[in-house]
C-alpha positions as CSV (number, residue, x, y, z in Angstrom):
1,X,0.0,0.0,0.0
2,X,3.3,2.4,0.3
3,X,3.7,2.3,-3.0
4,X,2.9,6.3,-3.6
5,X,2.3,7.5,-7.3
6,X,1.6,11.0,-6.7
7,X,0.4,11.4,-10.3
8,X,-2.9,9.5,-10.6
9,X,-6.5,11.1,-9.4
10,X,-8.0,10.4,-6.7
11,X,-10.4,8.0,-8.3
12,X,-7.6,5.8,-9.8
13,X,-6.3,5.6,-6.1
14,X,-9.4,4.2,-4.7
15,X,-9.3,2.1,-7.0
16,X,-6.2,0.7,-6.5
17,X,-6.6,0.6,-2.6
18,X,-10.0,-1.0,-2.9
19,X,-8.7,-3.8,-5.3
20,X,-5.9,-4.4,-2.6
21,X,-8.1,-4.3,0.6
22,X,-11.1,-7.0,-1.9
23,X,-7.9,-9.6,-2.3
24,X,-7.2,-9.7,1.0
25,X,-10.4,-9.9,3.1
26,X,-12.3,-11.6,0.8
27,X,-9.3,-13.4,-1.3
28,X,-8.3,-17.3,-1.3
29,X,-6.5,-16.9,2.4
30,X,-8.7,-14.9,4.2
31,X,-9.3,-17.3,6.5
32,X,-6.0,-18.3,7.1
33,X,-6.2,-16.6,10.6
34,X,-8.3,-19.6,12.1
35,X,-5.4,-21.6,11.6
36,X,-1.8,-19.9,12.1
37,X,-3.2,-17.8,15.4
38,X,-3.4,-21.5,17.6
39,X,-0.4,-23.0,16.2
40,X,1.9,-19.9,17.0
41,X,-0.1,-19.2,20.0
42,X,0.2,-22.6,21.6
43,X,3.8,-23.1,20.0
44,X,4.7,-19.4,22.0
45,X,2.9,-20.2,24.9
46,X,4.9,-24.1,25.1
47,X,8.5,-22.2,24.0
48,X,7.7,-19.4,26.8
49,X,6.6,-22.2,29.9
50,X,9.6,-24.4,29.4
51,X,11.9,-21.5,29.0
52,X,10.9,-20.5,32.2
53,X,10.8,-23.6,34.1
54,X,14.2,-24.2,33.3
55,X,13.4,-27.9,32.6
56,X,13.2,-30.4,29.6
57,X,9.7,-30.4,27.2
58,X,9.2,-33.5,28.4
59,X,9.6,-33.0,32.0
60,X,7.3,-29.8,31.8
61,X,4.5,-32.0,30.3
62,X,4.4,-34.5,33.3
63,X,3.6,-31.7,36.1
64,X,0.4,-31.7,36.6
65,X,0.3,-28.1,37.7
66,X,1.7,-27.2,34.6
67,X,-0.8,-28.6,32.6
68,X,-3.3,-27.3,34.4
69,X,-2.0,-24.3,34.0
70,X,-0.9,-24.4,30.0
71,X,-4.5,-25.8,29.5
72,X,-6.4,-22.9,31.1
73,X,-4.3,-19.9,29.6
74,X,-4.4,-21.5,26.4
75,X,-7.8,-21.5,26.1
76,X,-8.2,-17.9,28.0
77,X,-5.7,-16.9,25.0
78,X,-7.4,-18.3,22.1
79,X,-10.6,-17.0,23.1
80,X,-9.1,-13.1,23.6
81,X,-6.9,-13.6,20.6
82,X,-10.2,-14.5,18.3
83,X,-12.4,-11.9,19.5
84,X,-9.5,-9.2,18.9
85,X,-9.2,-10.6,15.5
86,X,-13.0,-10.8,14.8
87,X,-13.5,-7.1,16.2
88,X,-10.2,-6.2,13.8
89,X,-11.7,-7.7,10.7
90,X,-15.2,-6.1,11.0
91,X,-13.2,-2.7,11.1
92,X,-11.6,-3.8,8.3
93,X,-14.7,-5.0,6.3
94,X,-16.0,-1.6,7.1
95,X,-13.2,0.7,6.0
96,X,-13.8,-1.6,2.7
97,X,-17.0,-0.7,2.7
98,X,-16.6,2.7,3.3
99,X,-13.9,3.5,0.9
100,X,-16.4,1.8,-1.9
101,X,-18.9,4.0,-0.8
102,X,-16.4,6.9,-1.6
103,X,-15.3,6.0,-4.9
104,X,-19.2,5.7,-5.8
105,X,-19.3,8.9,-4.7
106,X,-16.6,10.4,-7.3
């Protein structure tokens, strides 16, 4: 989106942006999110416990307060993480909308 020709109208930049913000809320991948956001968050969250506990994987995974404890913040997590990205994606969707609404306006 940086990519800044100052020469074109106004119109012709809509354009553009509109096109660009269509492929990628509504593209092939816009979904993708559902996926990637628990691997890397439970991948984080495993990298981040066994750091701490200064142990082995293996030897993190057979305390049971540790489990415990990876099993209720991942699920505390996943929950905050997809409502963020819900709320982030309707504001997206409506700044799409928006900007359309402008250009069939000029």
């Amino acid at each position: 989106m940086s990519n800044n020709k100052y020469n074109q109208s106004l119109k012709n930049w809509l354009k553009l942006r509109i096109s660009i913000l269509s492929k990628l809320l509504t593209g092939k991948f816009n979904k993708l999110y559902i996926v990637l956001i628990p691997v890397i968050y439970v991948l984080t969250i495993l990298s981040i416990h066994v750091y701490f506990e200064n142990k082995p994987f293996i030897e993190v995974l057979h305390t049971e307060d540790s489990i415990s404890g990876l099993i209720a913040g991942t699920i505390i997590g996943l929950l905050i993480s997809f409502v963020a990205v819900i709320k982030i994606r309707r504001y997206e969707l409506k700044n799409l909308e928006f900007l359309k609404d402008l250009y069939n306006r000029l």
